[in-house]
C-alpha positions in Angstrom: 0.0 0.0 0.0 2.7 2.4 1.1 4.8 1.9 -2.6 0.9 2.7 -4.5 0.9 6.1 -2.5 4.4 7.1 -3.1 4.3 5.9 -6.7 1.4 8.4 -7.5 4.0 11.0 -6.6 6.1 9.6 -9.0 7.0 11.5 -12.7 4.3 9.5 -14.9 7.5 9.0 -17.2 10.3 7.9 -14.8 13.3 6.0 -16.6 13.2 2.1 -15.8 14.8 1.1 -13.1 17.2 -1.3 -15.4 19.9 1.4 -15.4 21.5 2.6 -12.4 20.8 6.2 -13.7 17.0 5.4 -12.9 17.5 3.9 -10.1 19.4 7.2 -8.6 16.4 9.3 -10.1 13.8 7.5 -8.0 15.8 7.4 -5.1 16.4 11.3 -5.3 12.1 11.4 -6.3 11.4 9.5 -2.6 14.1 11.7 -0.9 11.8 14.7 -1.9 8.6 13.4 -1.2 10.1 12.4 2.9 11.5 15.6 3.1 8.0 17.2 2.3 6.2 14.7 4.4 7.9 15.0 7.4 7.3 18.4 8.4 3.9 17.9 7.9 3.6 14.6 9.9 5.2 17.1 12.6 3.1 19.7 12.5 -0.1 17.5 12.5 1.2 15.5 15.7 1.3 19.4 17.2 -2.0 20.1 16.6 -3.5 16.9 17.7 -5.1 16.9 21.1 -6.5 13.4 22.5 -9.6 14.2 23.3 -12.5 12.3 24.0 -16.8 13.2 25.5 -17.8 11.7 28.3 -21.1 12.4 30.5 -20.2 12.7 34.3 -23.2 11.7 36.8 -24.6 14.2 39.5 -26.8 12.9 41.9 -29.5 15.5 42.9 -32.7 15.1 45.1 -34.8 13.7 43.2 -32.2 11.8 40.6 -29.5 12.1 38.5 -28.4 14.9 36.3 -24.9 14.2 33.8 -22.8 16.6 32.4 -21.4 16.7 29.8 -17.5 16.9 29.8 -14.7 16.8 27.7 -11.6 15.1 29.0 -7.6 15.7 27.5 -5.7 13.1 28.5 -1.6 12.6 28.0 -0.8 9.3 26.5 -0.4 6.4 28.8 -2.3 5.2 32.1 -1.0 7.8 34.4 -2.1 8.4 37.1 -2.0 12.0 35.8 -2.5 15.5 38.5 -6.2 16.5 37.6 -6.9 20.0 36.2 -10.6 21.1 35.9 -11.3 24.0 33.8 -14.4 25.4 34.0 -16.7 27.7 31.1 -18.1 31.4 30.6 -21.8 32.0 29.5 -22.4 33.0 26.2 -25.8 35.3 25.8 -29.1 33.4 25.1 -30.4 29.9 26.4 -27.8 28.0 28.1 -28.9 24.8 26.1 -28.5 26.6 22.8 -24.5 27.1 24.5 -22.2 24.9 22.1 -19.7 22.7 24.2 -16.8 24.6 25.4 -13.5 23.7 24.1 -10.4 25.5 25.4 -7.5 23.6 23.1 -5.1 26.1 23.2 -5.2 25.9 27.1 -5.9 22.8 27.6 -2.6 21.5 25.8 -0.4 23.6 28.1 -1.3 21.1 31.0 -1.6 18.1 28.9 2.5 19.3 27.6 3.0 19.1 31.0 1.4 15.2 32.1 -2.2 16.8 33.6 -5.6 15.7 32.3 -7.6 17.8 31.8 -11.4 17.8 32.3 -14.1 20.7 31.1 -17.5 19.8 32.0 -20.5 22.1 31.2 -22.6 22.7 33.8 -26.1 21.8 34.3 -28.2 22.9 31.7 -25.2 23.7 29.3 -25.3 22.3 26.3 -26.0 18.8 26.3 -25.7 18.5 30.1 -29.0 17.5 31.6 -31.4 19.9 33.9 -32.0 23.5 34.0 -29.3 26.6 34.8 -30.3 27.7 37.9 -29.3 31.6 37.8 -30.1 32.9 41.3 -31.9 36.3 40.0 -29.4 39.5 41.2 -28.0 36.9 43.6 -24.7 36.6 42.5 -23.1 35.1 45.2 -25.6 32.4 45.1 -25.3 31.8 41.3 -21.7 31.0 42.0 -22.1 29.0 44.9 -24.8 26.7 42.8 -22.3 26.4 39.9 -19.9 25.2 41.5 -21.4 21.9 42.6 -20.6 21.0 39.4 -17.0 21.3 40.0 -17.3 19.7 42.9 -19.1 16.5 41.3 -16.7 16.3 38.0 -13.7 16.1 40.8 -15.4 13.5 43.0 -16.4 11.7 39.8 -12.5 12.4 38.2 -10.9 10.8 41.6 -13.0 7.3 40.7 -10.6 6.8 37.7 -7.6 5.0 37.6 -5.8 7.5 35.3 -6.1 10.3 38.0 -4.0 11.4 40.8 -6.4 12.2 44.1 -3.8 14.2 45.1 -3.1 17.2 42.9 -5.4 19.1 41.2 -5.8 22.6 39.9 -9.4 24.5 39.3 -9.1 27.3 36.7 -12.0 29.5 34.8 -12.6 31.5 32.4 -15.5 34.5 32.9 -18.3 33.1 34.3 -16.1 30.2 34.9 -13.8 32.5 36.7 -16.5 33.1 39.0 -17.4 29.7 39.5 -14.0 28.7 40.3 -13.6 31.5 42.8 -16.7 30.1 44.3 -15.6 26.5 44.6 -12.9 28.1 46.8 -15.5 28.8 49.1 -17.4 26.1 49.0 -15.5 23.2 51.0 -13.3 22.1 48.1 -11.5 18.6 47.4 -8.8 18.1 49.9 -6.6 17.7 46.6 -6.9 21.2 45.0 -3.7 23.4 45.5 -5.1 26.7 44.2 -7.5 28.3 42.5 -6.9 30.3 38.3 -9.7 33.2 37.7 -9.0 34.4 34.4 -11.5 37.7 33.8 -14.0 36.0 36.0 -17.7 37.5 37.2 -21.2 37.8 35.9 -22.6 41.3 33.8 -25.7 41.4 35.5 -26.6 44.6 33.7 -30.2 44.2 34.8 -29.5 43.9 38.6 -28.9 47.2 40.3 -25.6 48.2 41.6 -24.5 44.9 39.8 -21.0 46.3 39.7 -20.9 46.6 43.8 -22.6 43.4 44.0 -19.9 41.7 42.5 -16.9 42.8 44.8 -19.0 42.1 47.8 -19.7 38.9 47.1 -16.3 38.3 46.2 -15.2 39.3 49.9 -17.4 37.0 50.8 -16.0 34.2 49.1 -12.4 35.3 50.3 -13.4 35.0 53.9 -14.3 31.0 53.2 -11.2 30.0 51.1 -8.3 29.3 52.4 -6.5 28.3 49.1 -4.3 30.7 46.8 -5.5 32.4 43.7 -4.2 33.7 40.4 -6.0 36.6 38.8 -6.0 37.4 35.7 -7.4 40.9 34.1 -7.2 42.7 31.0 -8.1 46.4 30.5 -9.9 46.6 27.5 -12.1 43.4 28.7 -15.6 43.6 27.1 -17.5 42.4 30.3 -15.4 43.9 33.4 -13.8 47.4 33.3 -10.0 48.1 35.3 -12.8 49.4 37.8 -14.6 46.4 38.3 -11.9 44.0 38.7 -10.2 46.5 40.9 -12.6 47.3 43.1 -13.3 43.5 43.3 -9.6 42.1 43.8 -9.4 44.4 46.4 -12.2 43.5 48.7 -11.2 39.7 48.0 -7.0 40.0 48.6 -8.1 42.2 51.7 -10.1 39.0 53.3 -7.6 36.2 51.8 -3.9 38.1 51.2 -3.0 35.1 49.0 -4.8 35.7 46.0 -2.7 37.4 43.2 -3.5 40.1 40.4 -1.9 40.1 37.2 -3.1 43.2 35.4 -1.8 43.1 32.1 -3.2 45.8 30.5 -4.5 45.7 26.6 -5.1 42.0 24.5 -6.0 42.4 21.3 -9.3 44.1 20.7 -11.3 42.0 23.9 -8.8 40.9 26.4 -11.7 39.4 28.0 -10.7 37.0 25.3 -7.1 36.2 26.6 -7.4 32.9 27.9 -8.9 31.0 24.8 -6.4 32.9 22.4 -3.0 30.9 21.5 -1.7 34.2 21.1 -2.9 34.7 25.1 -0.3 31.8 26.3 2.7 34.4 26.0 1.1 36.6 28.6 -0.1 33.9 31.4 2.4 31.6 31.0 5.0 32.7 32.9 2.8 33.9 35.5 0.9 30.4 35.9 4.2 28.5 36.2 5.4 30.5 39.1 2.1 29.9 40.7 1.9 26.6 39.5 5.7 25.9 41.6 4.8 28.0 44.7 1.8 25.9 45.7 4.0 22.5 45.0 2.0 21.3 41.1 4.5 20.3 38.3 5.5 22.5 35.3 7.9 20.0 33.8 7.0 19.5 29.8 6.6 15.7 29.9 4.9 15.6 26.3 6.7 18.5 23.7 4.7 16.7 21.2 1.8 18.9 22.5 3.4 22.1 22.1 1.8 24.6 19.9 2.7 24.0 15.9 1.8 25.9 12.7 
C-alpha cells in the first residue's frame, strides 16, 4: 500500500529502473517526497489533542443529572494530577451554549502530564437539567455552579488515570467566577489553588451589579483558604480596570493570597485572553510560578503537544 501512495508521486515517465541512472532518479524522487512529508507529519502531531466526550453523573434530590465533559488526557495510564477547567456563559439559552472547548489551554497542562477535564454545567449544552441563575444573587449563582466542580472532581478521583492528590481548578469569565466560588465552597482536599481568568457575571439588569460583584467576592475570600491567580485585562468587554479592581481588592483584603496580574491591553477584547493561543505568551509565565509555589508540576513531559503551525 505504502509503494501505490508514493508511486502516485512519481513522474508518470520515470526512466526504468534497469539502469543505475534510474535507479538514482527514484531514489532522489522518494528523498523529496520524505523531506516534504515529514514536516507535515510534525506539524499534525502538534496540533493533535486526545480528546474524548464523556457524560459525568450528578446525583440531585430527586435523581441524577450528567454533564457533559470533555476530557484531554496525556498518553499512557497515568495516574495524571487532575486539572478542571471550567466555562463562561455566552448570551441566550444556556442549552443553545455549544460545548466549550479551550485547546489552546488545555494543551499547556496536557505538555506538562495533567488531564484535563471541562465539564458544562447543568443545563449547558448537552448536560441535563436547568441553569439555575439565582436572580441579582450573585453570590448564590456562583455557589450553585460550583457543585458541578465539585461532582466532576469527586467523579475524576473514581478513575484509575487520575491522581487524588493534585489538582488545579481554573476559569474562564463566568467560569472565573465559578472557580472562585468553589474556593468557598469546601473544596476537594486535593486542589492546591484556584486560576480566575477575567472571571464575574454582567448582571446589567441587577442594580448596583457592579458593587454586587466585589462584595460577594469578599465574601467568598473569607471562606477559602487556598491561593489564587488573577488574571485581568483592560480593555475586557464584560469587566472594566474598575470592576476588577474594586473586586480584587475586597477579595485579597479578606484572603492576602490571592494574586492580580493586570496586564493591560489584548487584542481588541482581552476578556478573550485565555482561549487565544496568542494569550499563552502573557499567562504563562505567571501560571508556572504559581503553579511551583503551591508544589503542582510545570515539567513538559509531552513537547509533542506544544503549539505548531
Amino acid at each position: 500500500m505504502r509503494f501505490k501512495f508514493w508511486s502516485r508521486l512519481l513522474p508518470e515517465h520515470l526512466p526504468s529502473v534497469d539502469s543505475l541512472h534510474s535507479l538514482q532518479c527514484l531514489l532522489h524522487v522518494l528523498c523529496l517526497c520524505l523531506c516534504v512529508a515529514s514536516p507535515i507529519a510534525a506539524i499534525a502531531a502538534q496540533i493533535a489533542l486526545p480528546a474524548e466526550v464523556i457524560f459525568i453523573p450528578k446525583k440531585i434530590l430527586l435523581g441524577t443529572l450528567e454533564l457533559e465533559t470533555t476530557v484531554y488526557k496525556p498518553p499512557g495510564s497515568g495516574p495524571f494530577p487532575l486539572v478542571v477547567i471550567n466555562h463562561g456563559k455566552a448570551p441566550g439559552p444556556t442549552g443553545l451554549q455549544p460545548r466549550y472547548t479551550p485547546g489552546w489551554a488545555a494543551r499547556y497542562f496536557v505538555e506538562r502530564g495533567y488531564v484535563v477535564f471541562v465539564p458544562m454545567r447543568t443545563g449547558f449544552s448537552k448536560s441535563t437539567g436547568g441553569y439555575v441563575g439565582g436572580g441579582c444573587n450573585i453570590e448564590s449563582n456562583g455557589l450553585v455552579q460550583a457543585e458541578d466542580v465539585a461532582a466532576t472532581i469527586t467523579y475524576a478521583h473514581t478513575l484509575s488515570y487520575v491522581e487524588r492528590n493534585q489538582t488545579l481548578v481554573v476559569g474562564q469569565s463566568h467560569g472565573g467566577w465559578t472557580t472562585l466560588a468553589y474556593g468557598a465552597a469546601k473544596p476537594d482536599p486535593s486542589v492546591k489553588g484556584l486560576v480566575n481568568f477575567a472571571g464575574g457575571l454582567r448582571q446589567e439588569d441587577c442594580i448596583g451589579w457592579r458593587l454586587n460583584l466585589a462584595k460577594a467576592a469578599a465574601n467568598y475570600a473569607q471562606d477559602t483558604k487556598l491561593p489564587s491567580l488573577w488574571f485581568y485585562g483592560d480593555n475586557d468587554s464584560y469587566f472594566s480596570k474598575e470592576v476588577y479592581t474594586e473586586m480584587f481588592a475586597r477579595y485579597s483584603k479578606e484572603n492576602p493570597r490571592a494574586q492580580l496580574v493586570a496586564f493591560g491591553e489584548f487584542g481588541q477584547d482581552s476578556h478573550r485572553l485565555f482561549g487565544s493561543k496568542e494569550g499563552r505568551a502573557i499567562w504563562e509565565p505567571h501560571l508556572e510560578k504559581f503553579m511551583l509555589s503551591i508544589g503542582l508540576p510545570i515539567k513538559v513531559l509531552y513537547p509533542q503537544f506544544k503549539p505548531g503551525g
